[in-house]
N, CA, C, O and CB atoms as a CASP TS submission, in Angstrom:
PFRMAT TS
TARGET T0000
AUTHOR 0000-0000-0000
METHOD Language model
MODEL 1
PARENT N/A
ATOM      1  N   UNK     1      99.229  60.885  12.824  1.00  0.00           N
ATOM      2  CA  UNK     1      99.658  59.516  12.836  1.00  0.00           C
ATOM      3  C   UNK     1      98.509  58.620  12.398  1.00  0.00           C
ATOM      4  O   UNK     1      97.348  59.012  12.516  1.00  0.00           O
ATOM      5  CB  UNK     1     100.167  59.122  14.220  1.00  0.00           C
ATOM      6  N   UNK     2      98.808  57.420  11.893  1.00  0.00           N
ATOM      7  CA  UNK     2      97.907  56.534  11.028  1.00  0.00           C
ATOM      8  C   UNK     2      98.144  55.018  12.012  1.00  0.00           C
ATOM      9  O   UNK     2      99.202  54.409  12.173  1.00  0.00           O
ATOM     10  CB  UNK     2      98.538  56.454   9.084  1.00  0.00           C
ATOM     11  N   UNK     3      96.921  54.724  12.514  1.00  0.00           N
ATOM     12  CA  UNK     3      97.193  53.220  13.004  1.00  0.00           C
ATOM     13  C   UNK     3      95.839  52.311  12.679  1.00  0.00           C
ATOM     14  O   UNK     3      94.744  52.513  13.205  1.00  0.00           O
ATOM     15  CB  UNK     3      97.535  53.193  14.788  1.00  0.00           C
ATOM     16  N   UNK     4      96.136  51.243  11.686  1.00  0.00           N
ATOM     17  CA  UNK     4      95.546  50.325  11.326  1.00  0.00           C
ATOM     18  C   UNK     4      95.396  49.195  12.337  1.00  0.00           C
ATOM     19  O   UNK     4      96.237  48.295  12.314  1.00  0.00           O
ATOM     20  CB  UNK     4      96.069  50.035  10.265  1.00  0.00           C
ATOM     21  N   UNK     5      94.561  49.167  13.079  1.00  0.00           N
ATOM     22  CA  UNK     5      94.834  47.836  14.572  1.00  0.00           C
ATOM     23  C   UNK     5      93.665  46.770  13.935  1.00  0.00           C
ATOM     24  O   UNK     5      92.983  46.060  14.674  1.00  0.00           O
ATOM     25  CB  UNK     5      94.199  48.572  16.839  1.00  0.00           C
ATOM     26  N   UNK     6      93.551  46.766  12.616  1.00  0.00           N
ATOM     27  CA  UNK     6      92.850  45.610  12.137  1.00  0.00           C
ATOM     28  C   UNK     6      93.465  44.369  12.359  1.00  0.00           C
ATOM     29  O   UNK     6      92.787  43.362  12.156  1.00  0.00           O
ATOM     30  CB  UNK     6      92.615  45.704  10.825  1.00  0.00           C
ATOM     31  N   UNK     7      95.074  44.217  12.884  1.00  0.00           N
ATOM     32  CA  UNK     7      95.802  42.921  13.052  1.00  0.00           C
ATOM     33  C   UNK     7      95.967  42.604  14.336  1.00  0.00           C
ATOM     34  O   UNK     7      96.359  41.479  14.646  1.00  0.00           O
ATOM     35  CB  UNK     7      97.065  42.884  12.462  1.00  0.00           C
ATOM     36  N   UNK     8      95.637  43.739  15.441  1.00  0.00           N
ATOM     37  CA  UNK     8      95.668  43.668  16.215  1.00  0.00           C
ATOM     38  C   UNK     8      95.355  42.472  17.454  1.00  0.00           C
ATOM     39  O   UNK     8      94.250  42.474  17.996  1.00  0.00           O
ATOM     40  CB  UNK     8      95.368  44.439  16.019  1.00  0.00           C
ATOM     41  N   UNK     9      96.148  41.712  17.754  1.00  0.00           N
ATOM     42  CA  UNK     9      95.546  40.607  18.712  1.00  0.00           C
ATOM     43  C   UNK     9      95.142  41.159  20.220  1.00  0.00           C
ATOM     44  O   UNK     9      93.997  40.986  20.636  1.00  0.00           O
ATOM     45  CB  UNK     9      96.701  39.378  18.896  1.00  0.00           C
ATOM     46  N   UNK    10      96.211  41.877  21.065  1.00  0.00           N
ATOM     47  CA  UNK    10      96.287  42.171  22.071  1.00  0.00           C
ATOM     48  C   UNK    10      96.718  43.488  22.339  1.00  0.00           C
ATOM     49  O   UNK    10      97.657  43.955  21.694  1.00  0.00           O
ATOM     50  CB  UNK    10      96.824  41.386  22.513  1.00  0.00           C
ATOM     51  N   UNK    11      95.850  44.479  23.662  1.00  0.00           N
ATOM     52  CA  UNK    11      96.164  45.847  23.735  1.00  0.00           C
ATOM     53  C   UNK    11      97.450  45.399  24.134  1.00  0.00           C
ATOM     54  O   UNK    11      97.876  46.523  23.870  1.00  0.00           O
ATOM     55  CB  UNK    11      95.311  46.883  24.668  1.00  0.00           C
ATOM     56  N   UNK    12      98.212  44.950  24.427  1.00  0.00           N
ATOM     57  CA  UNK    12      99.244  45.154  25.159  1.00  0.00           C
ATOM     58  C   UNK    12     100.204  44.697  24.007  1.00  0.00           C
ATOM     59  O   UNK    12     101.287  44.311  24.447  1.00  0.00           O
ATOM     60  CB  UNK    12      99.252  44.415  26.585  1.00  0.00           C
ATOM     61  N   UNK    13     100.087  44.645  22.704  1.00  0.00           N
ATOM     62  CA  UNK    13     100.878  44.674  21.539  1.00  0.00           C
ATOM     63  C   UNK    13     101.511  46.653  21.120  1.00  0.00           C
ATOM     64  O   UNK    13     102.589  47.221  20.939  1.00  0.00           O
ATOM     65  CB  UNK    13      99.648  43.857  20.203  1.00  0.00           C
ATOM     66  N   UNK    14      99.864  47.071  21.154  1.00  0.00           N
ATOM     67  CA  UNK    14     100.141  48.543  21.101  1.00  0.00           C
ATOM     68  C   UNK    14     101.000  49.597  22.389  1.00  0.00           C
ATOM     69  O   UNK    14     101.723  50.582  22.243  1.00  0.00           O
ATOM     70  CB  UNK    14      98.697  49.043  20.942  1.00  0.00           C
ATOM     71  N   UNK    15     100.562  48.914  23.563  1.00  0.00           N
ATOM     72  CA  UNK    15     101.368  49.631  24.835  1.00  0.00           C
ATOM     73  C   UNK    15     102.541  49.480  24.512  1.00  0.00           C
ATOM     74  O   UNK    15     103.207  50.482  24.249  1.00  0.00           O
ATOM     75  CB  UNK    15     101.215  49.098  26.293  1.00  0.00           C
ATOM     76  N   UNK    16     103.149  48.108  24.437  1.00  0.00           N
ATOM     77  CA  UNK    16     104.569  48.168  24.091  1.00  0.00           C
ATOM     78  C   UNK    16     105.269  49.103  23.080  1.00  0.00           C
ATOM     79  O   UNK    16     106.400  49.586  23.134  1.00  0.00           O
ATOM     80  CB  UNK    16     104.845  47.000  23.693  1.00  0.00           C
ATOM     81  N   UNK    17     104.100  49.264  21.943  1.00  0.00           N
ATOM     82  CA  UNK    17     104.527  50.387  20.694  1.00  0.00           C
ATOM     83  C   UNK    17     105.000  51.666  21.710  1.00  0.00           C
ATOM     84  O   UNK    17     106.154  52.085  21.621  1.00  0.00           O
ATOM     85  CB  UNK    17     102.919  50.930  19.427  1.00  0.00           C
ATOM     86  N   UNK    18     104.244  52.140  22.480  1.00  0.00           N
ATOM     87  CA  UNK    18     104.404  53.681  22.880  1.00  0.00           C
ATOM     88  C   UNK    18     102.681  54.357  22.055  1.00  0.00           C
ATOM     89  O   UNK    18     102.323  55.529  21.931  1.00  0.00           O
ATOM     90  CB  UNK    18     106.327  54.516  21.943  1.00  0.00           C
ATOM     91  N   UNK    19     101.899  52.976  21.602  1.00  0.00           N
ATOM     92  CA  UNK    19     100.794  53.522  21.268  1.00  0.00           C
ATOM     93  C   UNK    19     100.166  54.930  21.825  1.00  0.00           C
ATOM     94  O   UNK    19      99.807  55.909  21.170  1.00  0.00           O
ATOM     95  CB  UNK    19     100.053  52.589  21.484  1.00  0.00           C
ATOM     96  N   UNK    20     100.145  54.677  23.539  1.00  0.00           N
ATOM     97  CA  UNK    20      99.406  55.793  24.026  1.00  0.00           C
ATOM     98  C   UNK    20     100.153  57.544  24.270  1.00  0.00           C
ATOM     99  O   UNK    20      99.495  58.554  24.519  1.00  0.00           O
ATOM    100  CB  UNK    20      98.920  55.164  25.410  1.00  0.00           C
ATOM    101  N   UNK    21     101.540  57.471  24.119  1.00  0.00           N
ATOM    102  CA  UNK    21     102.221  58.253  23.620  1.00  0.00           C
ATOM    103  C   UNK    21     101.911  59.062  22.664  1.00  0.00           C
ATOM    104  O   UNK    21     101.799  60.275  22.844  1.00  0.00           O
ATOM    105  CB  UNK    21     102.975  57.791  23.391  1.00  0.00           C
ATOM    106  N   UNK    22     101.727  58.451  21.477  1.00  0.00           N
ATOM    107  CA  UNK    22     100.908  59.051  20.200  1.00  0.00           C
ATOM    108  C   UNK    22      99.994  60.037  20.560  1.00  0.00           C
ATOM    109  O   UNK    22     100.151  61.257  20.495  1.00  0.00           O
ATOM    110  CB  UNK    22     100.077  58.006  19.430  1.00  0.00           C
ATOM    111  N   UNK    23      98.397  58.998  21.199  1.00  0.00           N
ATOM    112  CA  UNK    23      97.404  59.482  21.273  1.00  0.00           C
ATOM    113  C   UNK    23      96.905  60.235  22.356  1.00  0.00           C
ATOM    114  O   UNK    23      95.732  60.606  22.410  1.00  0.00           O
ATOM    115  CB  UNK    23      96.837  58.745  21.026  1.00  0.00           C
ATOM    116  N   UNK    24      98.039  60.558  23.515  1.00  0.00           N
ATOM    117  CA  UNK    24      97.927  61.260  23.970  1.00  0.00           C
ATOM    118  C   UNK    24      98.649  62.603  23.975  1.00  0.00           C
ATOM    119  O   UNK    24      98.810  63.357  24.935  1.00  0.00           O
ATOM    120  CB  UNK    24      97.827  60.740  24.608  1.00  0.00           C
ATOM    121  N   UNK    25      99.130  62.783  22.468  1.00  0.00           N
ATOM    122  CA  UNK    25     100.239  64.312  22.495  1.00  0.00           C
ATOM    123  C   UNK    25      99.166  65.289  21.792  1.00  0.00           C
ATOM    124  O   UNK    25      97.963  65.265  22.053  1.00  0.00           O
ATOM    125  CB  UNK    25     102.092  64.215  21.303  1.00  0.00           C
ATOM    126  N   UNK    26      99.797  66.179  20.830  1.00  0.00           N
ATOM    127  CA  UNK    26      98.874  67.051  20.234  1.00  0.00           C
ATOM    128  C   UNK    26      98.379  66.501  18.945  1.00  0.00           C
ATOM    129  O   UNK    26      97.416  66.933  18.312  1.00  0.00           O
ATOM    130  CB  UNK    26      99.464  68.365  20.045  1.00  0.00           C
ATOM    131  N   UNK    27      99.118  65.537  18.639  1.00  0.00           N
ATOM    132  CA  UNK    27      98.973  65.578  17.269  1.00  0.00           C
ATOM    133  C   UNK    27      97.538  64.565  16.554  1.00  0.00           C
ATOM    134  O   UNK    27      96.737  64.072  17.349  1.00  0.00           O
ATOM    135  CB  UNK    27     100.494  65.064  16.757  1.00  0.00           C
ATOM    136  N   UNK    28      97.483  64.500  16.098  1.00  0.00           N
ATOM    137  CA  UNK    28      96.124  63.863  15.126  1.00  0.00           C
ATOM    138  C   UNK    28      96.689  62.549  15.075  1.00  0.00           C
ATOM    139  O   UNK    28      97.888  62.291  14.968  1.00  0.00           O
ATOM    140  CB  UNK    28      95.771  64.571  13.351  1.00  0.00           C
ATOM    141  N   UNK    29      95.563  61.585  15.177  1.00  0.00           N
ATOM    142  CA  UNK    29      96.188  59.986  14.953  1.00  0.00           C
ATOM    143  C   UNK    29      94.531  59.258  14.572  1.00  0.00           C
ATOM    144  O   UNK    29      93.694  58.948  15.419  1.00  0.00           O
ATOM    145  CB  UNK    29      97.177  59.116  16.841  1.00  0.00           C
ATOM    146  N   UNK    30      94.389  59.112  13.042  1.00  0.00           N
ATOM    147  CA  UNK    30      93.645  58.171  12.639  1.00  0.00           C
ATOM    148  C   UNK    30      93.973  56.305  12.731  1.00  0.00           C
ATOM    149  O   UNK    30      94.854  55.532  12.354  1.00  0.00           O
ATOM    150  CB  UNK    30      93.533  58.684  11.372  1.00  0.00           C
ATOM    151  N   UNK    31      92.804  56.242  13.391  1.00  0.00           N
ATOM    152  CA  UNK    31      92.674  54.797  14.132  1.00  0.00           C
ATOM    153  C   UNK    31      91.764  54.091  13.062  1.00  0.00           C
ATOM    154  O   UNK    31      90.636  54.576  13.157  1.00  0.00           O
ATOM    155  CB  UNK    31      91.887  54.832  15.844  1.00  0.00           C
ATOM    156  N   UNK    32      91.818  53.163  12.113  1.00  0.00           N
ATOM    157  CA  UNK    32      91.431  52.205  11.560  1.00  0.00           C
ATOM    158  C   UNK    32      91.105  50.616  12.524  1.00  0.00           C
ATOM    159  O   UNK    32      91.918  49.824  13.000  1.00  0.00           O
ATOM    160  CB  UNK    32      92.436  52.197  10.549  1.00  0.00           C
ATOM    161  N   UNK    33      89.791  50.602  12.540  1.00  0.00           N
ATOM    162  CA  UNK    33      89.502  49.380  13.401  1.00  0.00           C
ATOM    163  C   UNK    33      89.442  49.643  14.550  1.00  0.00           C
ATOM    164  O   UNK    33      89.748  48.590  15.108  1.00  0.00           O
ATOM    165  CB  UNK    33      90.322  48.381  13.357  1.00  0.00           C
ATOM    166  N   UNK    34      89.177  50.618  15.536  1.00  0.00           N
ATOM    167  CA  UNK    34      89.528  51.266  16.811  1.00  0.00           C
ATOM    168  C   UNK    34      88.952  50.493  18.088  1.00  0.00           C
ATOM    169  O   UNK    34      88.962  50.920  19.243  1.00  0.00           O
ATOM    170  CB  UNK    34      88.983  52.742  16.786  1.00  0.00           C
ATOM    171  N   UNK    35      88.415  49.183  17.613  1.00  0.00           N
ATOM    172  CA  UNK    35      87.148  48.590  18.293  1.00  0.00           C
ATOM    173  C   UNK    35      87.979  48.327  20.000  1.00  0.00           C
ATOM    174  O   UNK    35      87.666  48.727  21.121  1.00  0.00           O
ATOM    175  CB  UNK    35      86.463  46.806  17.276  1.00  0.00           C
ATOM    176  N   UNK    36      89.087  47.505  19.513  1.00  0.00           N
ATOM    177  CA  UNK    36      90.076  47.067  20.757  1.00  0.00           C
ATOM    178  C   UNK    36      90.974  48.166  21.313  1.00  0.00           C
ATOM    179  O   UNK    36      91.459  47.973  22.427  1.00  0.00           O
ATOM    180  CB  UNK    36      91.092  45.893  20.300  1.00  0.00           C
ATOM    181  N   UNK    37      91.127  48.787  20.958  1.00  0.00           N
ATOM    182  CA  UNK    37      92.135  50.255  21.797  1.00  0.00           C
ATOM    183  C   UNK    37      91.280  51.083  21.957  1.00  0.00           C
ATOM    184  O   UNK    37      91.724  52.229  22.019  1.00  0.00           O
ATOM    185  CB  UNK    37      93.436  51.153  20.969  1.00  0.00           C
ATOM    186  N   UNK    38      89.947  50.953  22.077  1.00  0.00           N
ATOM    187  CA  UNK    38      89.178  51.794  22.607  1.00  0.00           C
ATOM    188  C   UNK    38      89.403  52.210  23.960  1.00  0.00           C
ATOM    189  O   UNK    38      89.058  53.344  24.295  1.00  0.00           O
ATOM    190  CB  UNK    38      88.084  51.370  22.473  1.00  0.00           C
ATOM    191  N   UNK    39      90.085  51.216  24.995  1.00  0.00           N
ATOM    192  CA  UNK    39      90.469  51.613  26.341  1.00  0.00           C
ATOM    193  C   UNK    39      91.207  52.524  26.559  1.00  0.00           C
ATOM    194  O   UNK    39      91.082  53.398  27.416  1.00  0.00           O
ATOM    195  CB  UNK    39      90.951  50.817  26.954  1.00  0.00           C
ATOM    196  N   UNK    40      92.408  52.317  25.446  1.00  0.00           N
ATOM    197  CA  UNK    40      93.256  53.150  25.784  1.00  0.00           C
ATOM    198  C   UNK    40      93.337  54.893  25.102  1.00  0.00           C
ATOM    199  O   UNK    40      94.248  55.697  24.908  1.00  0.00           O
ATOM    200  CB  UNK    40      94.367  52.328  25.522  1.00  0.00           C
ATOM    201  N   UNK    41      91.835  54.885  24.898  1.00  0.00           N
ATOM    202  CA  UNK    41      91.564  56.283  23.766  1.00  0.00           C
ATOM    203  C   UNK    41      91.409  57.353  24.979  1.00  0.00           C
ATOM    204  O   UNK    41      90.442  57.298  25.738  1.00  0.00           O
ATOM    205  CB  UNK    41      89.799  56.205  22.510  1.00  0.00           C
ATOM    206  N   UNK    42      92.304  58.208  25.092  1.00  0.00           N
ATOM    207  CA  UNK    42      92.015  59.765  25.790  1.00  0.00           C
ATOM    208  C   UNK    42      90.089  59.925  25.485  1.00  0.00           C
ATOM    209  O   UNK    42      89.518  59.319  24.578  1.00  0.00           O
ATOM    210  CB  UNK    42      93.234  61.398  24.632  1.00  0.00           C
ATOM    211  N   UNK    43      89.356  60.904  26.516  1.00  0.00           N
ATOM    212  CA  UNK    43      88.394  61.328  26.811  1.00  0.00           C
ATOM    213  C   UNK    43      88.016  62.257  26.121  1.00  0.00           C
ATOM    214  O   UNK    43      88.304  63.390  26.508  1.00  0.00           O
ATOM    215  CB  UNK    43      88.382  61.517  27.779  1.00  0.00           C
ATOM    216  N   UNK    44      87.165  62.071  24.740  1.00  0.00           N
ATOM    217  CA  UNK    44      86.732  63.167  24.032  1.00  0.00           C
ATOM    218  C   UNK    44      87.436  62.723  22.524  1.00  0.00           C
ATOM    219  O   UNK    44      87.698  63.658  21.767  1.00  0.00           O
ATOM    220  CB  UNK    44      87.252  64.701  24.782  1.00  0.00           C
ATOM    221  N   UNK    45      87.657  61.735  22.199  1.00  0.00           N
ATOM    222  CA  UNK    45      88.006  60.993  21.365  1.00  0.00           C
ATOM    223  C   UNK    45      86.458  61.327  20.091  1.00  0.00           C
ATOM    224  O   UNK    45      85.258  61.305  20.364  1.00  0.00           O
ATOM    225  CB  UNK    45      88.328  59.381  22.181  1.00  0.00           C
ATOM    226  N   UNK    46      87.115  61.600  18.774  1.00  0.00           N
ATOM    227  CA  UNK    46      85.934  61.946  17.852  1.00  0.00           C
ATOM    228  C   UNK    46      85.932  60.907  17.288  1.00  0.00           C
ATOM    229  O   UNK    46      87.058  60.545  16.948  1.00  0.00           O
ATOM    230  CB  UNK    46      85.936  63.091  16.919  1.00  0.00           C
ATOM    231  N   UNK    47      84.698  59.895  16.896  1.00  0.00           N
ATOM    232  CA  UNK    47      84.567  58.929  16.413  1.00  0.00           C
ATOM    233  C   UNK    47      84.367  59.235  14.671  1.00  0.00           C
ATOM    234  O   UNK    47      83.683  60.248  14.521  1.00  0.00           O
ATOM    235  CB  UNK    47      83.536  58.291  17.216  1.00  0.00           C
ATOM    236  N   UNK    48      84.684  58.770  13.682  1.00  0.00           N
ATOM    237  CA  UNK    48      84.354  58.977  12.841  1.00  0.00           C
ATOM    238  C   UNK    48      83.814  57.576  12.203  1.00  0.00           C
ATOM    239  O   UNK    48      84.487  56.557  12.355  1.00  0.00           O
ATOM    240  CB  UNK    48      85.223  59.710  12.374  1.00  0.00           C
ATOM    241  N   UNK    49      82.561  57.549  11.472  1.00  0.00           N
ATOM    242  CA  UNK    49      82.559  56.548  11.239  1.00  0.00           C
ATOM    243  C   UNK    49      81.993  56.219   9.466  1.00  0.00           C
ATOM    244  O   UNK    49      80.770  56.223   9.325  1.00  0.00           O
ATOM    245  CB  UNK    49      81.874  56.081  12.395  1.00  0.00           C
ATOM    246  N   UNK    50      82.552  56.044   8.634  1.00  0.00           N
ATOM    247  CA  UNK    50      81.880  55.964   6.782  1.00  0.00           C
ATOM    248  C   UNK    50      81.259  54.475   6.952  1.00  0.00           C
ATOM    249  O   UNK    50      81.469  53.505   7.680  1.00  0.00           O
ATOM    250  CB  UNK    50      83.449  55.988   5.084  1.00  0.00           C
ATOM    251  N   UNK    51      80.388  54.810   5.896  1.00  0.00           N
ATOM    252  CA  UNK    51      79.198  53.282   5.643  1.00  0.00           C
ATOM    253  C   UNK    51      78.860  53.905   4.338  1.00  0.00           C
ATOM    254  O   UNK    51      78.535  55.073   4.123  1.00  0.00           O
ATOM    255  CB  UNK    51      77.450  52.933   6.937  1.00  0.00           C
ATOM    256  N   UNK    52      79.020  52.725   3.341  1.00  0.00           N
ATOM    257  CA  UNK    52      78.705  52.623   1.841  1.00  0.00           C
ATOM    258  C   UNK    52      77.278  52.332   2.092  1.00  0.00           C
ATOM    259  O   UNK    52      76.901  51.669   3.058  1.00  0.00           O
ATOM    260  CB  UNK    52      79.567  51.429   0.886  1.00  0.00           C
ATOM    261  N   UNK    53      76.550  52.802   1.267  1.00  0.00           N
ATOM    262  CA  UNK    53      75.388  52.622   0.752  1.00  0.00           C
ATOM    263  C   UNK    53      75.117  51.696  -0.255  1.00  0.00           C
ATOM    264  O   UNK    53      76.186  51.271  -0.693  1.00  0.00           O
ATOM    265  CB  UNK    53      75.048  53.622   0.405  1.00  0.00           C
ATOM    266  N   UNK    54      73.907  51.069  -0.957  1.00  0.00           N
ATOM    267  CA  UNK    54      73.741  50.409  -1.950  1.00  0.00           C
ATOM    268  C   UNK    54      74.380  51.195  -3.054  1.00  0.00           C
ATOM    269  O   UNK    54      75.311  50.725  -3.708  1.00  0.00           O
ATOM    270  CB  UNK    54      72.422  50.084  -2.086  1.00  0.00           C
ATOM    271  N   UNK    55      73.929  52.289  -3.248  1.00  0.00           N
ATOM    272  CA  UNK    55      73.604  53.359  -4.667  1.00  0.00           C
ATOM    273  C   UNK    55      75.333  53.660  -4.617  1.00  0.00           C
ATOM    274  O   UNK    55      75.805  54.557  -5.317  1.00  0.00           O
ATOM    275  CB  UNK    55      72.204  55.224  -4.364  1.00  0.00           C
ATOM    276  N   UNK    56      75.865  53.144  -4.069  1.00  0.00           N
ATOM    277  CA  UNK    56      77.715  53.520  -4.135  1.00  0.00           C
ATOM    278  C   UNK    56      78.298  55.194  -3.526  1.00  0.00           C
ATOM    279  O   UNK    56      79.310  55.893  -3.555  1.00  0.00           O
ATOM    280  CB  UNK    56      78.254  53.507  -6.180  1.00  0.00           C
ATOM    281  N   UNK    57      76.950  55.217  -3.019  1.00  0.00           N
ATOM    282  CA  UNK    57      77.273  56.840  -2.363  1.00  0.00           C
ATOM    283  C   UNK    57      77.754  56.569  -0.736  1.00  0.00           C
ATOM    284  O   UNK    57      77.435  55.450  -0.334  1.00  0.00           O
ATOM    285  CB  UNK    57      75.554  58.031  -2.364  1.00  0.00           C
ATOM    286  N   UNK    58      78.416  57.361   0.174  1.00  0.00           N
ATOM    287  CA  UNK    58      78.914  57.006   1.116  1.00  0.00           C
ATOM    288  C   UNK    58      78.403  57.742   2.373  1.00  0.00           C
ATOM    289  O   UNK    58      78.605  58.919   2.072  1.00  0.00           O
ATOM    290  CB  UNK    58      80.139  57.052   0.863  1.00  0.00           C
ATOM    291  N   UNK    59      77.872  57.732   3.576  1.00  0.00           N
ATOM    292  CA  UNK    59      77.661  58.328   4.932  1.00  0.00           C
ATOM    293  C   UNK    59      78.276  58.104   5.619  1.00  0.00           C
ATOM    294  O   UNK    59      78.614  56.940   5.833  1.00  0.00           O
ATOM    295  CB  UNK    59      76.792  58.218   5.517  1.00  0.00           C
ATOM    296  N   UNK    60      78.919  59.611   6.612  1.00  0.00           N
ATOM    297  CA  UNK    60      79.729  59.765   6.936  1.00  0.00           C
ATOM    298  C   UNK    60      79.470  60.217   8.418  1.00  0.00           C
ATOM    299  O   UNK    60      79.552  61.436   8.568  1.00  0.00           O
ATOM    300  CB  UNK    60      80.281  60.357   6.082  1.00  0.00           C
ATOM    301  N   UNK    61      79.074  59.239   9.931  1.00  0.00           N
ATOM    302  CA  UNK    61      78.891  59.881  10.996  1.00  0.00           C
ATOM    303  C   UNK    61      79.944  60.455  12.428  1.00  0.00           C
ATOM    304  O   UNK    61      80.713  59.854  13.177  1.00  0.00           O
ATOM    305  CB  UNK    61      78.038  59.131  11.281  1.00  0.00           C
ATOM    306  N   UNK    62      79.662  61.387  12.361  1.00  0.00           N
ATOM    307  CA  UNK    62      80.799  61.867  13.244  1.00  0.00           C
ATOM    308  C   UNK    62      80.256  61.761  14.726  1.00  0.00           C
ATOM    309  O   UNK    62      79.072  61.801  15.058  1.00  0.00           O
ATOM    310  CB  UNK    62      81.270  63.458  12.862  1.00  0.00           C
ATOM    311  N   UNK    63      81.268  61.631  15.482  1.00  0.00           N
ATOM    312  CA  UNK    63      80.350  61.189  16.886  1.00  0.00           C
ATOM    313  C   UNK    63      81.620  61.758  17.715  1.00  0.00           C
ATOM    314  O   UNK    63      82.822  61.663  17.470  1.00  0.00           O
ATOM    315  CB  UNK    63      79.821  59.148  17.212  1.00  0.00           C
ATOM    316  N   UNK    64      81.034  62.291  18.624  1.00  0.00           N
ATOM    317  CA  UNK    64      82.390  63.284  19.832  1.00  0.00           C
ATOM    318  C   UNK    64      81.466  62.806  21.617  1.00  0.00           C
ATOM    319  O   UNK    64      81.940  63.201  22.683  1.00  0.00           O
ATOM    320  CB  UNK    64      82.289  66.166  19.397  1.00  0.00           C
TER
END
């Protein structure tokens, strides 16, 4: 599952979705913007995080 919460105003926009439903089943759910539903992220949540460089090359840190 794919959730963009860059529009996100309020966690309680996503609860109503069944957000934590999602992210708490088996399945994979990339979080774009994850800054505000960070509360509601299960324990052991892998952070991924890309950053452009000047030179147009990209780093890529993974964080668990």
């Amino acid at each position: 599952y794919h959730f963009d919460c860059y529009r996100v105003e309020k966690l309680e926009e996503l609860v109503d979705l069944g957000f934590e439903e999602y992210v708490y089943s088996d399945a994979l759910c990339f979080i774009e913007w994850p800054e505000l539903v960070e509360p509601l992220l299960p324990e052991g949540t892998v952070k991924v995080t890309i950053r452009g460089r000047d030179n147009g090359s990209r780093v890529v840190d993974i964080n668990r």
